[in-house]
Every structure is written in C-alpha cells, then in structure tokens.
C-alpha positions as CSV (number, residue, x, y, z in Angstrom):
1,X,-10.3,-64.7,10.5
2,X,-7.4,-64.4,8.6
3,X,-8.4,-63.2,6.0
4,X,-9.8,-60.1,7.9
5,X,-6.1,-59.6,9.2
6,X,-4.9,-59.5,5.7
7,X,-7.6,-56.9,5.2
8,X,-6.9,-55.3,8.3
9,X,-3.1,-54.8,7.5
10,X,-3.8,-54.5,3.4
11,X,-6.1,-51.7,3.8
12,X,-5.3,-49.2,6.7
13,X,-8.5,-49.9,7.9
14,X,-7.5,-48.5,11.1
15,X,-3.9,-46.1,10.8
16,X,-3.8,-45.1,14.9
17,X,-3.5,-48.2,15.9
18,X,-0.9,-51.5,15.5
19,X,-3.0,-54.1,13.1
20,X,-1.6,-56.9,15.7
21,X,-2.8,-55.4,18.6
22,X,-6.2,-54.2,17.0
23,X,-7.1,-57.9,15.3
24,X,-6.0,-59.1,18.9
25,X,-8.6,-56.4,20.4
26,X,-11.4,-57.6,18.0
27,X,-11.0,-61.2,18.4
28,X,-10.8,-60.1,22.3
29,X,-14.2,-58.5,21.8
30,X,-15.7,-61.4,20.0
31,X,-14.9,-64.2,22.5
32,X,-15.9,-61.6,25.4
33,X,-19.3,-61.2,24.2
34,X,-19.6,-64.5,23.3
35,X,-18.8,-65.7,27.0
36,X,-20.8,-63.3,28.7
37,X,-23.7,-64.2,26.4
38,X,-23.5,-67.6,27.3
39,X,-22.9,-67.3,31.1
40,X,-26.7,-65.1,31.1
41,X,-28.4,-67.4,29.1
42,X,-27.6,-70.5,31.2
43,X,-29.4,-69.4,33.5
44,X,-32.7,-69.6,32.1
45,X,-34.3,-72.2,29.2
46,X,-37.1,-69.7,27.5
47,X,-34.6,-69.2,24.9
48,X,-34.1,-73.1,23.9
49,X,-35.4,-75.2,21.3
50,X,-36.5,-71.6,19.5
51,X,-36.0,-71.1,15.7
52,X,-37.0,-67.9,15.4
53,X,-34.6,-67.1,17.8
54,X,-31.7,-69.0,16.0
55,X,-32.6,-67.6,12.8
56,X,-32.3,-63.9,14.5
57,X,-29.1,-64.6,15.5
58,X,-28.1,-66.0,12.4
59,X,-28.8,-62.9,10.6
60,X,-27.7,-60.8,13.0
61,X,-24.4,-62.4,12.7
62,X,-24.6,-62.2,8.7
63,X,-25.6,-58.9,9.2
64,X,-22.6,-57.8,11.4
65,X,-20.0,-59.5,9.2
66,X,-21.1,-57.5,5.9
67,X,-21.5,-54.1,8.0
68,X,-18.1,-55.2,8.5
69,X,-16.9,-54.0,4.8
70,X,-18.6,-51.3,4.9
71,X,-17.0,-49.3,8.6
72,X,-14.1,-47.4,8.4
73,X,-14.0,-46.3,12.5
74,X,-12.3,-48.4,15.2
75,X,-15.1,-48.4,17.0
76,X,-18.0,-49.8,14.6
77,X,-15.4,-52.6,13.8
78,X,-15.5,-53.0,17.4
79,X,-19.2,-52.9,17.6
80,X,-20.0,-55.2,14.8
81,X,-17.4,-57.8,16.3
82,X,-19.2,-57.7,19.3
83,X,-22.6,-58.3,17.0
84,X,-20.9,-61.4,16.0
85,X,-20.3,-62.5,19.5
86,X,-23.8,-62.0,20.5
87,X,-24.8,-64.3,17.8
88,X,-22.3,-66.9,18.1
89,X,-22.9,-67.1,21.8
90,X,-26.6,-68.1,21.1
C-alpha cells in the first residue's frame, strides 16, 4: 500500500483533498468492508469450502486493483477499495 501513497501524492490523483487524509479514508474503506463482510458471512456456511466462490473473489479483487489505474474521481477510488474489501473479506 505504499506504493499507492506514492502514487496518490506523485500524481494529484485526487487535488480537493489532503493525500494523508484520503490514503487514511481508503485504507478506512478497505478494512470496513472487509469487517462487515466477514461479520455476515459467519453467520452462515453455504459459502465454505467453495472454489468458485474463491476464485470470484479473487478476480474481483484483481479486477478492482487494475480499475484502480485507470479512475481519476474520489469516489471510484473509493468504490474499487471497497471491491477489494469485499474480496479480501471472503
């Protein structure tokens, strides 16, 4: 992730807002979604021992992080981070 804080302050990716505050925000977004996706599918075992299901996620994730490069609005980075928490919290 640190290289996408270089990117982040390299680039201008996003000019209204503080780069701290927004990697801080992102990060923020990943771990929420991550969390929440995880507290919902505890409750419930359909989803386990499923590789079609892992592989989904995986290439939702891969996916999400080469969208990534492509976004220039705050809130598709925002959007695509929270991609990657869905996936990471599967």
């Amino acid at each position: 992730m640190n290289l996408f804080f270089k990117y982040l302050k390299e680039s201008q990716l996003v000019p209204n807002w503080d780069t701290r505050q927004f990697y801080g925000i992102f990060l923020g977004t990943i771990y929420l979604t991550q969390t929440l996706l995880f507290v919902v599918l505890q409750r419930g075992s359909a989803w386990t021992y499923r590789r079609d299901l892992v592989y989904g996620t995986q290439l939702l994730c891969a996916a999400a992080a080469v969208g990534l490069t492509f976004v220039r609005a705050d809130a598709a980075i925002l959007a695509a981070g929270s991609l990657i928490g869905i996936s990471l919290g599967f």
